[in-house]
C-alpha positions as CSV (number, residue, x, y, z in Angstrom):
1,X,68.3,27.2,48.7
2,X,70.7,26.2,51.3
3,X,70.1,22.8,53.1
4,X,70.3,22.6,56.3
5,X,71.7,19.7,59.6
6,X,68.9,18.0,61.7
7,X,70.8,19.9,64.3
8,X,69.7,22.9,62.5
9,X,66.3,22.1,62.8
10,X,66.3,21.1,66.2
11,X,67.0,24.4,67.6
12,X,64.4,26.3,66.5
13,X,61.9,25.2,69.1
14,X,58.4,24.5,67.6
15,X,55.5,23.9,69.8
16,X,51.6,23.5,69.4
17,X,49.6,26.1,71.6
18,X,45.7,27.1,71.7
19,X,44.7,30.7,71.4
20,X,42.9,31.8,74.7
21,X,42.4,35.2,73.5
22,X,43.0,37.3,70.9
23,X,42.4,41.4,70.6
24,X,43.3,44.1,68.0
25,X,46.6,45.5,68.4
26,X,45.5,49.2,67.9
27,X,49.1,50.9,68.5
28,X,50.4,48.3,65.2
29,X,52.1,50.2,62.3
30,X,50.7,47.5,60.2
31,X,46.8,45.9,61.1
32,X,47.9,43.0,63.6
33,X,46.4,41.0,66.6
34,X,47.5,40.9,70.0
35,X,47.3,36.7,70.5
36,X,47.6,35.0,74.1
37,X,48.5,31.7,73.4
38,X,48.2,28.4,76.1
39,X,51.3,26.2,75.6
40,X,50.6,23.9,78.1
41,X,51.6,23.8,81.8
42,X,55.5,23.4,81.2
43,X,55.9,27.0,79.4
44,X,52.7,28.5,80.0
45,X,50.9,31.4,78.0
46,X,52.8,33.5,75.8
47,X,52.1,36.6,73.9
48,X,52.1,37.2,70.7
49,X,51.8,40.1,67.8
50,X,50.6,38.5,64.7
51,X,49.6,39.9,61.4
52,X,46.7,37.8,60.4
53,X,43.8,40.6,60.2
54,X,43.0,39.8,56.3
55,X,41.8,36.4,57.3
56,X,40.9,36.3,60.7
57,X,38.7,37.7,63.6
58,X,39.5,37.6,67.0
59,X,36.6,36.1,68.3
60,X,37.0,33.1,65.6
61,X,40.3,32.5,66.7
62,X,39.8,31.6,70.2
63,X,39.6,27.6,70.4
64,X,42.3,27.5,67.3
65,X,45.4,25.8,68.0
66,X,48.7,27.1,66.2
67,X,52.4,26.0,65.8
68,X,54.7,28.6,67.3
69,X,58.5,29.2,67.7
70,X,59.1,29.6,71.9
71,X,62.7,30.0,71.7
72,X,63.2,33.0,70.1
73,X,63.9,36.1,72.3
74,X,61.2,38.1,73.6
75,X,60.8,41.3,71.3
76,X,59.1,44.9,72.0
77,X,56.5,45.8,69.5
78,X,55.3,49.3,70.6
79,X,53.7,48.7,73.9
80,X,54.0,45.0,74.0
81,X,56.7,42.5,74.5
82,X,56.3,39.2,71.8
83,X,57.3,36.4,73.7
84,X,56.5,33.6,70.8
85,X,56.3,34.0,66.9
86,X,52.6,32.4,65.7
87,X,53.9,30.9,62.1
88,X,51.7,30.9,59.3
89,X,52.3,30.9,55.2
90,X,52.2,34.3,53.5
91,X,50.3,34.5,50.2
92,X,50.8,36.6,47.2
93,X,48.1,39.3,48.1
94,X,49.5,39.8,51.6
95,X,47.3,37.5,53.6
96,X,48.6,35.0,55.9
97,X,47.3,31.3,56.6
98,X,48.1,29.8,59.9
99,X,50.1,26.8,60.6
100,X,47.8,24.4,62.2
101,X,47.4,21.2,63.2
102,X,44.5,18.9,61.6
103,X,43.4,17.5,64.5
104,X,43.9,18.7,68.1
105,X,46.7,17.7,70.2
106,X,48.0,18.3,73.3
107,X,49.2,22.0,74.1
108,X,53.1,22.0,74.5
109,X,53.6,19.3,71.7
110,X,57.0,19.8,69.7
111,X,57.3,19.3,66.4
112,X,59.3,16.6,64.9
């Protein structure tokens, strides 16, 4: 694996953001979610396609807060534009297990 600079890291622009809603994304090619995600009042909501069906139900994930990348650039997925990338750990059967914090903190947060 290749190691990377702090300066690296520091570009990819990781923030903590809660779900305000979540729907099916029923044009996906592969079972995803359409996520609306509050990153507090500097960026705002973004939107988000995110392949997390095996685990989760929309109505569960409302309330959740996940760690997102902000400063990628937008991308179309069918009918929708992404404008963040929710990040998560894929397993071995497929599934994927968001990236969360353990205790809630304030929306907008970046990583460090």
């Amino acid at each position: 694996m290749d190691t990377i600079s702090w300066a690296d890291f520091a570009q990819v622009d990781l923030r903590v953001g809660t779900i305000i809603s979540a729907e099916v994304f029923k044009e996906a090619r592969k079972p995803a979610y359409i996520l609306h995600v509050d990153f507090g009042p500097k960026i705002g909501v973004r939107k988000s396609s995110a392949q997390i069906t095996d685990l989760y139900q929309p109505d569960n994930l409302v309330g959740q807060q996940v760690i997102g990348v902000i400063n990628f650039p937008e991308k179309q997925i069918g009918p929708i534009r992404s404008q963040c990338l929710v990040t998560g750990f894929p397993q071995a059967d497929g599934s994927v297990v968001l990236a969360q914090p353990q205790q809630p903190v304030a929306n907008g947060l970046k990583l460090a």
